[in-house]
ROLUMRO-959049 format. One record per atom (N, C-alpha, C, O, CB): residue in three letters; atom name; x, y, z; residue number from 1. Coordinates in nm, 4 decimals. Atoms other than C-alpha are relative to their C-alpha. Glycine has a CB too. Example, Ala and Ser with C-alpha at 12.3 -4.5 7.8 and 13.67 -1.06 7.14 Angstrom:
ATOM res atom       px       py       pz   n
ATOM ALA    N   0.0890  -0.1190   0.0000   1
ATOM ALA   CA   1.2300  -0.4500   0.7800   1
ATOM ALA    C   0.0900   0.1200   0.0000   1
ATOM ALA    O   0.1936   0.1181   0.0665   1
ATOM ALA   CB  -0.0992   0.0027   0.1246   1
ATOM SER    N  -0.0820  -0.1190  -0.0060   2
ATOM SER   CA   1.3670  -0.1060   0.7140   2
ATOM SER    C  -0.0770   0.1090   0.0730   2
ATOM SER    O  -0.0261   0.2198   0.0899   2
ATOM SER   CB   0.0414   0.0462  -0.1415   2
// end
This chain:
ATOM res atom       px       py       pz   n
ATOM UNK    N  -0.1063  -0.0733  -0.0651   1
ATOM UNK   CA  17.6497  -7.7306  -9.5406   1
ATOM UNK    C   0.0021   0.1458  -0.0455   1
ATOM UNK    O   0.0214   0.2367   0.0352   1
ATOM UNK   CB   0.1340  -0.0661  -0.0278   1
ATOM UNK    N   0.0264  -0.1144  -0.0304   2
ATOM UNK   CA  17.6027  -7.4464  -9.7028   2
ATOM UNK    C  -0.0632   0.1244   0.0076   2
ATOM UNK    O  -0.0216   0.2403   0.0088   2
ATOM UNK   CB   0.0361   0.0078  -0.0099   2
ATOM UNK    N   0.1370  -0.0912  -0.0658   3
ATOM UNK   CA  17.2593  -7.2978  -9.6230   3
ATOM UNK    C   0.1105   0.0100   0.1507   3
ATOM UNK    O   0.1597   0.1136   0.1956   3
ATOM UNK   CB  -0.2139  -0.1162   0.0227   3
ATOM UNK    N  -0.0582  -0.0172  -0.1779   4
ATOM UNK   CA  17.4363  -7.3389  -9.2678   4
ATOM UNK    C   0.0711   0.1236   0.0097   4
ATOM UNK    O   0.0534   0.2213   0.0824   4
ATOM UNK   CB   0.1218  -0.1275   0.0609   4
ATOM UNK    N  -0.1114  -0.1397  -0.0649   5
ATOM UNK   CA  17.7532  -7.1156  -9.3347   5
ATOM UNK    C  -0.0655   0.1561  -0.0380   5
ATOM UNK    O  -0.0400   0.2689   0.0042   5
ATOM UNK   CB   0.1887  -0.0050  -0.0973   5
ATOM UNK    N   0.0754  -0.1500  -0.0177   6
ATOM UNK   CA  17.4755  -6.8847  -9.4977   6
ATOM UNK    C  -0.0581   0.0628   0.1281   6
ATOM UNK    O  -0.0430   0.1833   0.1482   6
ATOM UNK   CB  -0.1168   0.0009  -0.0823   6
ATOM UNK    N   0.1129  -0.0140  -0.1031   7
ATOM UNK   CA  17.2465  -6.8768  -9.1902   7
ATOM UNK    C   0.1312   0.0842   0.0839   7
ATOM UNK    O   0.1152   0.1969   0.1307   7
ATOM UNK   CB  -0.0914  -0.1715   0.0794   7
ATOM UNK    N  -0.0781  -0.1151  -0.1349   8
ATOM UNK   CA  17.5818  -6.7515  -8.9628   8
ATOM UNK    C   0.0693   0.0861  -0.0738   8
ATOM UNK    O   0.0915   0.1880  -0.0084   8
ATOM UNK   CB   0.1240  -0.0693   0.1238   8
ATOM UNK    N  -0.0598  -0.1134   0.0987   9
ATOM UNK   CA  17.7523  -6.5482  -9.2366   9
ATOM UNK    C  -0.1212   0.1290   0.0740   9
ATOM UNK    O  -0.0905   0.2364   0.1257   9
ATOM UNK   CB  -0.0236  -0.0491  -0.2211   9
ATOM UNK    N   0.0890  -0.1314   0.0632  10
ATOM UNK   CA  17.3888  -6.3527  -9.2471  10
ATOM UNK    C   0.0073   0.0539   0.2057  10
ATOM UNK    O   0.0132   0.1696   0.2474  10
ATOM UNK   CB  -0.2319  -0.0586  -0.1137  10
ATOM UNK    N   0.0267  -0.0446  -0.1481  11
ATOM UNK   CA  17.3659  -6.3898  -8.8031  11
ATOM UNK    C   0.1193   0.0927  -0.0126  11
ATOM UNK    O   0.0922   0.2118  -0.0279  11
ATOM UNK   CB   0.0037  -0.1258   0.1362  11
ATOM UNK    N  -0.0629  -0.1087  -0.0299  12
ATOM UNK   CA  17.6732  -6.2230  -8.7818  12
ATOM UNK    C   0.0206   0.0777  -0.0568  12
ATOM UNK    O   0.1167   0.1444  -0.0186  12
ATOM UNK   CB   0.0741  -0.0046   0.0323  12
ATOM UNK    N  -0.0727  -0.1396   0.0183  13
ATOM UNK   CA  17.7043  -5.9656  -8.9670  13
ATOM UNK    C  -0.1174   0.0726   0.0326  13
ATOM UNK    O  -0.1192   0.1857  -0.0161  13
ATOM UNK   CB   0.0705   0.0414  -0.1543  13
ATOM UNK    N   0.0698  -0.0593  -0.0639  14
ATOM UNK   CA  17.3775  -5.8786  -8.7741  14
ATOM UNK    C   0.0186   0.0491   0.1212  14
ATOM UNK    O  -0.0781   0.1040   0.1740  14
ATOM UNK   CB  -0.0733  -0.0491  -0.0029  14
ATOM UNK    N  -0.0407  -0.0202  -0.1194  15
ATOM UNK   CA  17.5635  -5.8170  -8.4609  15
ATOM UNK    C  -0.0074   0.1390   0.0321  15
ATOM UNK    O   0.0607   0.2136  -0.0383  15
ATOM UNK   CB   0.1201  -0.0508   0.0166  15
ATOM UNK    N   0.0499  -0.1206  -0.0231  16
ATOM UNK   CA  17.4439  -5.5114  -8.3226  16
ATOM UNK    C   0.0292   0.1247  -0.0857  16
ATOM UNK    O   0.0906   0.2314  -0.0840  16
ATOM UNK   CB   0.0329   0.0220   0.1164  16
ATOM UNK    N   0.0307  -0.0895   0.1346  17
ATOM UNK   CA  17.3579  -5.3780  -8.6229  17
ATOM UNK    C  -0.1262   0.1194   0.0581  17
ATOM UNK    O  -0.1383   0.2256  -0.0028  17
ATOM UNK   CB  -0.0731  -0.1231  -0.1525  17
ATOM UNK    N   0.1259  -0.0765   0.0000  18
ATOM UNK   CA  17.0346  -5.2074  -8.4671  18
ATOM UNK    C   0.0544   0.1412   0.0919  18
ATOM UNK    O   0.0233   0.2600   0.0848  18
ATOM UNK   CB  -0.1420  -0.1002   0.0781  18
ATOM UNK    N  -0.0790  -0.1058  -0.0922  19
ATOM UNK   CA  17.2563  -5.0307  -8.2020  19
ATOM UNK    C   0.0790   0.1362  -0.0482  19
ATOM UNK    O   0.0852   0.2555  -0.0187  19
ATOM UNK   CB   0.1049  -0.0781   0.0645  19
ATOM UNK    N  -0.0820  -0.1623   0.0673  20
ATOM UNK   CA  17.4965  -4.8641  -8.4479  20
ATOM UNK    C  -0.1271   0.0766  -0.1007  20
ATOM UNK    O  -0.1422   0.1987  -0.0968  20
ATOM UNK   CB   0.1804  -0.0471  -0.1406  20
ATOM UNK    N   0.1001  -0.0638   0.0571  21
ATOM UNK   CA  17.1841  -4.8115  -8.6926  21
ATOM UNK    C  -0.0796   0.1117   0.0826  21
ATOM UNK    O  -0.1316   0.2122   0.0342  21
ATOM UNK   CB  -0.0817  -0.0987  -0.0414  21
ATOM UNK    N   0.0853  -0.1213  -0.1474  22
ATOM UNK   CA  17.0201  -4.6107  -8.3492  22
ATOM UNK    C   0.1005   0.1134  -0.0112  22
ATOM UNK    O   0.0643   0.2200   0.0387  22
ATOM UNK   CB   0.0025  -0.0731   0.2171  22
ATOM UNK    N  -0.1208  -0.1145  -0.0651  23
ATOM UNK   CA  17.3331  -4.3862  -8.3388  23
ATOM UNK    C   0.0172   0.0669  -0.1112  23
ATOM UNK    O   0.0449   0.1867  -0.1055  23
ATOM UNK   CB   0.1588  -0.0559   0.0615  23
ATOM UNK    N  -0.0898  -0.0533   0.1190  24
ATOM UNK   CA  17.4259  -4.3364  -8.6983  24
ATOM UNK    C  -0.1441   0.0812  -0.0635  24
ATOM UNK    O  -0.1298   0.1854  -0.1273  24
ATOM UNK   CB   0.0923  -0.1468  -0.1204  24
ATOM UNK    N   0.0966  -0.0272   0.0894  25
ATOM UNK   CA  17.0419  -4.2892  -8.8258  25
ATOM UNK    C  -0.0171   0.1691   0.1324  25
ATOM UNK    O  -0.0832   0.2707   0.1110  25
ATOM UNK   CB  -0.1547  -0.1594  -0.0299  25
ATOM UNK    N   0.0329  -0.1846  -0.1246  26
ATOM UNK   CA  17.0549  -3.9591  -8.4778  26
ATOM UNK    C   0.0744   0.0343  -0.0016  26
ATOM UNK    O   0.1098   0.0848   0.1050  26
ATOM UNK   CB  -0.0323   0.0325   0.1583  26
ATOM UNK    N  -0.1927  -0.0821  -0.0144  27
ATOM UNK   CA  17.4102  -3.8355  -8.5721  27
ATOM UNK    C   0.0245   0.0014   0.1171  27
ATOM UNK    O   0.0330   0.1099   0.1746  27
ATOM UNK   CB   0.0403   0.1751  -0.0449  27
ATOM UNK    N  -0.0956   0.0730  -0.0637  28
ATOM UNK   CA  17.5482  -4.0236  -8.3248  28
ATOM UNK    C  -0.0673  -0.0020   0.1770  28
ATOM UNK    O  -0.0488  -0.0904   0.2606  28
ATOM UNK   CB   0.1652   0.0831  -0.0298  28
ATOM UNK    N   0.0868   0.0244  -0.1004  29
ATOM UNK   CA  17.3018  -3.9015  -8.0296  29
ATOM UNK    C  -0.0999  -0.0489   0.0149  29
ATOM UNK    O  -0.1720  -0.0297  -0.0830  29
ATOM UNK   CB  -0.0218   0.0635   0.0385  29
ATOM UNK    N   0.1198   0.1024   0.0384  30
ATOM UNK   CA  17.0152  -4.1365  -7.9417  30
ATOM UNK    C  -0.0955   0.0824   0.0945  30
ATOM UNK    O  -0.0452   0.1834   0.1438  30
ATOM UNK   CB   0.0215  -0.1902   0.0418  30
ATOM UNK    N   0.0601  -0.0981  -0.0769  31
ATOM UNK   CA  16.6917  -3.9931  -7.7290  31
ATOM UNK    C   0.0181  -0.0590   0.1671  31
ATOM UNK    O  -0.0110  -0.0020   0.2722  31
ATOM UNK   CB  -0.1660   0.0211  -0.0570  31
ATOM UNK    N  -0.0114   0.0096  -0.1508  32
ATOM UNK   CA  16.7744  -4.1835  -7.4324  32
ATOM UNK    C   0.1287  -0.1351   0.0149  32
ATOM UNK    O   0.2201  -0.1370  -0.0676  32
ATOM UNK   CB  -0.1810  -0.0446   0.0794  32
ATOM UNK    N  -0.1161   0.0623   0.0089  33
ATOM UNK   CA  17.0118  -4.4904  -7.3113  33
ATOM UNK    C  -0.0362  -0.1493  -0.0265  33
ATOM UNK    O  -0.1434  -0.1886   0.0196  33
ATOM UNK   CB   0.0837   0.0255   0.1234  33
ATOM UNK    N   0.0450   0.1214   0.0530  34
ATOM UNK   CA  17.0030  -4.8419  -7.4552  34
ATOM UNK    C  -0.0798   0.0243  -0.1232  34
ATOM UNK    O  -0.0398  -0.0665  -0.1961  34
ATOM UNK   CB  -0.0771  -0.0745   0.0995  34
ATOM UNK    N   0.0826  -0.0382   0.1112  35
ATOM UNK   CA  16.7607  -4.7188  -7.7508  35
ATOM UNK    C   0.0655  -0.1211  -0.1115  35
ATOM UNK    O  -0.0270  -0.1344  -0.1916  35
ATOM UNK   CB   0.0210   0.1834  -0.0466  35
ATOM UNK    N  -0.0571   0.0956   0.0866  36
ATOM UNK   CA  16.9516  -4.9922  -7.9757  36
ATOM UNK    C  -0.1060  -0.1157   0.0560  36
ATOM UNK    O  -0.2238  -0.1218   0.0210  36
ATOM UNK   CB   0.1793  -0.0266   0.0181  36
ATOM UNK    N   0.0586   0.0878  -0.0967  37
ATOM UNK   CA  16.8548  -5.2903  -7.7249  37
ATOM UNK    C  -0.1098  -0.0033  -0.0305  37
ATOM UNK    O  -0.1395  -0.0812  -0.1211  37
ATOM UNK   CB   0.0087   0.0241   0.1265  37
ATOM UNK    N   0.1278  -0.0086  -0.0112  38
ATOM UNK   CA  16.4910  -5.1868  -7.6701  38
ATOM UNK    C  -0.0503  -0.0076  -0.1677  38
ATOM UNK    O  -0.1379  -0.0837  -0.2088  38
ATOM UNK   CB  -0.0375   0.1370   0.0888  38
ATOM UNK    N   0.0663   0.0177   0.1629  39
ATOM UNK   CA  16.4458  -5.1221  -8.0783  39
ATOM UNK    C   0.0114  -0.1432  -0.0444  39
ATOM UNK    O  -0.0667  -0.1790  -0.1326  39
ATOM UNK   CB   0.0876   0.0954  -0.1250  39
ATOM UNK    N  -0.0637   0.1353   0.0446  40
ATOM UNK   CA  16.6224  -5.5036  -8.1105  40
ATOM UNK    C  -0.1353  -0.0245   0.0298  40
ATOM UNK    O  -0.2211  -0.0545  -0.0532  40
ATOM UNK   CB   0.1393  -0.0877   0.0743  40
ATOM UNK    N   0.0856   0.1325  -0.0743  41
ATOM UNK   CA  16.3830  -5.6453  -7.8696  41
ATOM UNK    C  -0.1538   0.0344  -0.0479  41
ATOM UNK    O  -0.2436  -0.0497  -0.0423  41
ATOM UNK   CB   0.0126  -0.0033   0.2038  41
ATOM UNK    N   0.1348  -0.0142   0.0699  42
ATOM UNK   CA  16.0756  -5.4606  -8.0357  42
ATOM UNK    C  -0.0404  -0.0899  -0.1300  42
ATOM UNK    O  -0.1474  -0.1431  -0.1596  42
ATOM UNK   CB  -0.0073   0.1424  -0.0433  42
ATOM UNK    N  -0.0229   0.0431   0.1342  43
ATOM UNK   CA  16.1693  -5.5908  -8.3583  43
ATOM UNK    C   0.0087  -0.1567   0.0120  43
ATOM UNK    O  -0.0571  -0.2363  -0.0549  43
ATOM UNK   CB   0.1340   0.0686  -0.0640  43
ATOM UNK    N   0.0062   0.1739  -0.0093  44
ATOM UNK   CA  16.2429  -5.9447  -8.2626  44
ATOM UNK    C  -0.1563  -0.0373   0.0470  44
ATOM UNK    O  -0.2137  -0.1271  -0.0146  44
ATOM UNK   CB   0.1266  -0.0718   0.1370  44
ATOM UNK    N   0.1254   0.0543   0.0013  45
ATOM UNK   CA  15.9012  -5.9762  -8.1220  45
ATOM UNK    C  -0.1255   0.0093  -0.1503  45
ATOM UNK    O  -0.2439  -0.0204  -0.1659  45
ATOM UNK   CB  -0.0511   0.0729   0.1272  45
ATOM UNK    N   0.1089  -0.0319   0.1395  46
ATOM UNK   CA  15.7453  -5.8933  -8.4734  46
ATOM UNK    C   0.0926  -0.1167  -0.0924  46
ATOM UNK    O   0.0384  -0.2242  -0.1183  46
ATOM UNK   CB   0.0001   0.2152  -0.0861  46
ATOM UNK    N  -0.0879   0.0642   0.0477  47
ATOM UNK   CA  16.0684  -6.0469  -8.6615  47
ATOM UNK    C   0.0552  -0.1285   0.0836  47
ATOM UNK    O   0.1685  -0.0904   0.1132  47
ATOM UNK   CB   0.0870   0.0911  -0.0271  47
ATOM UNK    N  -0.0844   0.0554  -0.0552  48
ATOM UNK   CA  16.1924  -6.3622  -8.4674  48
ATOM UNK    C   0.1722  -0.0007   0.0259  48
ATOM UNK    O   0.2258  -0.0081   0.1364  48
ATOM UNK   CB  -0.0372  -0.0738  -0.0378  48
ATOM UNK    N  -0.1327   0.0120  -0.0232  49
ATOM UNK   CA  16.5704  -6.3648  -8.5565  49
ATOM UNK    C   0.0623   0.0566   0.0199  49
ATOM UNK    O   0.1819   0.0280   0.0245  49
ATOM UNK   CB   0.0507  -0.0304  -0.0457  49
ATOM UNK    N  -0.0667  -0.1073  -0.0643  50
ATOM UNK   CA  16.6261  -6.0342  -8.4386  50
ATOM UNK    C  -0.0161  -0.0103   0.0862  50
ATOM UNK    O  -0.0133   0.0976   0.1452  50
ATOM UNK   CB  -0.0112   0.1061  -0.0161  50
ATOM UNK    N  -0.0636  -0.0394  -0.1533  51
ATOM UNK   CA  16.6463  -6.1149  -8.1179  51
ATOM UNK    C   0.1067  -0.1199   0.0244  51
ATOM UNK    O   0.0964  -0.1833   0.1294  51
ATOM UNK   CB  -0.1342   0.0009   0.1428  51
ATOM UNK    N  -0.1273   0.0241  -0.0239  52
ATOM UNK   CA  16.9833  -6.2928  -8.1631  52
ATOM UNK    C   0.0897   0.0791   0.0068  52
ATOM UNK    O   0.2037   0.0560   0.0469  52
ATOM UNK   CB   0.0359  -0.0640  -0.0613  52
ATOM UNK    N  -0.0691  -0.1379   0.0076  53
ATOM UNK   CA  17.0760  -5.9210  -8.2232  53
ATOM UNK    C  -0.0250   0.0681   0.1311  53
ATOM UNK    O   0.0334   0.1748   0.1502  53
ATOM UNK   CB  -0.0555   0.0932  -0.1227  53
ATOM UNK    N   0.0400  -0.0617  -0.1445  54
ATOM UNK   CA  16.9546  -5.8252  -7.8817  54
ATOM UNK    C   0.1397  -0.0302   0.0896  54
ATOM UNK    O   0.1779   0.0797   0.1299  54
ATOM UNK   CB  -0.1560  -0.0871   0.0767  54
ATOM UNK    N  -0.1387   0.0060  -0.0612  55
ATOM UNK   CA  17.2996  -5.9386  -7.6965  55
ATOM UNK    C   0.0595   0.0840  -0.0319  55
ATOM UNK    O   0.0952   0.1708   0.0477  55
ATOM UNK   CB   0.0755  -0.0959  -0.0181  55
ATOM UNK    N  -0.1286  -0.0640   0.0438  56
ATOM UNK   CA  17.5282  -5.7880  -7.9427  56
ATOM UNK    C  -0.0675   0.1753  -0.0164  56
ATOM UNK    O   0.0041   0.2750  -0.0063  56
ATOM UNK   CB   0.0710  -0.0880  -0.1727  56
ATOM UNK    N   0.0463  -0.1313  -0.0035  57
ATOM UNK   CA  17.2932  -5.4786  -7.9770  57
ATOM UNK    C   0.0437   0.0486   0.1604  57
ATOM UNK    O   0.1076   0.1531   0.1718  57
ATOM UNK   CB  -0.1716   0.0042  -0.0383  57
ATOM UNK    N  -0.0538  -0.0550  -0.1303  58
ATOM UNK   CA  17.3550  -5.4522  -7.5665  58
ATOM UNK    C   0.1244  -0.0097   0.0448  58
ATOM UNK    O   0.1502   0.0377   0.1555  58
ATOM UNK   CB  -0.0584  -0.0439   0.0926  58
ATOM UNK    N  -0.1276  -0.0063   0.0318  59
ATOM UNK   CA  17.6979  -5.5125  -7.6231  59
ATOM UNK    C   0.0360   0.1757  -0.0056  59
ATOM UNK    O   0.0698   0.2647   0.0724  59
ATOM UNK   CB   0.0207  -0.0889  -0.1444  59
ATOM UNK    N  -0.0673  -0.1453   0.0606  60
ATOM UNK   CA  17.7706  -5.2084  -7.8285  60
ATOM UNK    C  -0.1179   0.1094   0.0675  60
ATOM UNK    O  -0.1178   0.2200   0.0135  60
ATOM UNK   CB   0.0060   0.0083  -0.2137  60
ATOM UNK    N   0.0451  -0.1098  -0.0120  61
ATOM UNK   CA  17.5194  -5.0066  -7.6500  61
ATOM UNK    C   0.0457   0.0696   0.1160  61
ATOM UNK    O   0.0339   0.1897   0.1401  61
ATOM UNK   CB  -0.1197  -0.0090  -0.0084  61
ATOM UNK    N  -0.0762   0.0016  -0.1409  62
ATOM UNK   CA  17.7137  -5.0593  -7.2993  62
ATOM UNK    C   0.1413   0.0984  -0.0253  62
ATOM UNK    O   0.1959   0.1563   0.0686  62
ATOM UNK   CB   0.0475  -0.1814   0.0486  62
ATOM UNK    N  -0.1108   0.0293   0.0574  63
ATOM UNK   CA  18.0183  -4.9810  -7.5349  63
ATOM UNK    C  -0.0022   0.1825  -0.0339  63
ATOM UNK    O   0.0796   0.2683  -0.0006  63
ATOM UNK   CB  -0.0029  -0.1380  -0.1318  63
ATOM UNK    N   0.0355  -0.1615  -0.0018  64
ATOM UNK   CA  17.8452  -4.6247  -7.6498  64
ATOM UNK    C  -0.0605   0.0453   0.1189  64
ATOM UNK    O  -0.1399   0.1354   0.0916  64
ATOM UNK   CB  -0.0990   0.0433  -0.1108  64
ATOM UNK    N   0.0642  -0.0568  -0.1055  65
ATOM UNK   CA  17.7236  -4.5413  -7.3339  65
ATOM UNK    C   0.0586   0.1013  -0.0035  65
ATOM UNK    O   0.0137   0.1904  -0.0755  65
ATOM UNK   CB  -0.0047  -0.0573   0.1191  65
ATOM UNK    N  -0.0711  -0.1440   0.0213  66
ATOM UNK   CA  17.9826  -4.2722  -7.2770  66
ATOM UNK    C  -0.0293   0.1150  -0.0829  66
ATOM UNK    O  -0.0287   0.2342  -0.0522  66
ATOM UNK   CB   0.1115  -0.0183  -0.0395  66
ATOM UNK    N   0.0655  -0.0893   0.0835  67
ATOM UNK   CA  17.8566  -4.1357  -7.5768  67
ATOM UNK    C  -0.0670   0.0235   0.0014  67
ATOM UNK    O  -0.0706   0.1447  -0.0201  67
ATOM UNK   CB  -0.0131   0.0050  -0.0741  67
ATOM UNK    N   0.1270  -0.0502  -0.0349  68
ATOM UNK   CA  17.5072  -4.1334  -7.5147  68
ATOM UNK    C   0.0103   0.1047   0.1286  68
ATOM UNK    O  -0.0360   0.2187   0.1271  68
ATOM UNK   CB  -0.0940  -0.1254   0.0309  68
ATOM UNK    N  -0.0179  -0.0846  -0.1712  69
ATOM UNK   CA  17.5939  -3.9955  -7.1215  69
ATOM UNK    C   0.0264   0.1418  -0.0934  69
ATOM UNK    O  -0.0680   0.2141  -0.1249  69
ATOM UNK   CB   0.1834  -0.0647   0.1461  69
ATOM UNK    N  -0.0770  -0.1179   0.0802  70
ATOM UNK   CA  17.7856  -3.7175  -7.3199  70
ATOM UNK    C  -0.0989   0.1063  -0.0849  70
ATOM UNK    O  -0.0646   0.2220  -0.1093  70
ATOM UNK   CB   0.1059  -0.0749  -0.1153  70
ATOM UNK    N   0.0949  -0.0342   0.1333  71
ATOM UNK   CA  17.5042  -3.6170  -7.5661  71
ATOM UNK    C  -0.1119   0.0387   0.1379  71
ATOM UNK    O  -0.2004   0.1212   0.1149  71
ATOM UNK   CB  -0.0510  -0.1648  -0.1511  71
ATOM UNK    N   0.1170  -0.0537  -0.0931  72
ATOM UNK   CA  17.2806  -3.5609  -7.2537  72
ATOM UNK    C   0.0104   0.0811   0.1093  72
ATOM UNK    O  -0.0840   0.1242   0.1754  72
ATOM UNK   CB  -0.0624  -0.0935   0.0525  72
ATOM UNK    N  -0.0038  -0.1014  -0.0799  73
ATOM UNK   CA  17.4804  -3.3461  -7.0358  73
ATOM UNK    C  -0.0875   0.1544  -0.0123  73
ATOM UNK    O  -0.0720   0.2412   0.0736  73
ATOM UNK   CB   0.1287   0.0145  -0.0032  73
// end
């Protein structure tokens, strides 16, 4: 039981972790839109369990959009 509550302790607090890491590691502008997402889904194909972070990465990237739009006027 609790390898288990480790295994979702560690999933979630991966929840689009790669998304805010995209924003925070370009002071706050990214070079284009989704850039979270696409880095998830690179990474999960090398890493498997990052692409349970691929949802919540397109979550919060839907979430910064405004901000990205903004950063590219």
């Amino acid at each position: 039981m609790n390898k288990f509550m480790l295994i979702v302790l560690a999933c979630t607090s991966l929840t689009g972790c790669i998304s805010l890491a995209e924003h925070i590691d370009q002071g706050g502008c990214t070079d284009g839109y989704y850039d979270g997402t696409k880095k998830a889904v690179k990474i999960g194909t090398l890493v498997p369990p990052f692409f349970l972070d691929v949802p919540f990465s397109a979550v919060m990237d839907t979430i910064l959009l405004p901000v990205d739009a903004f950063c590219h006027i």
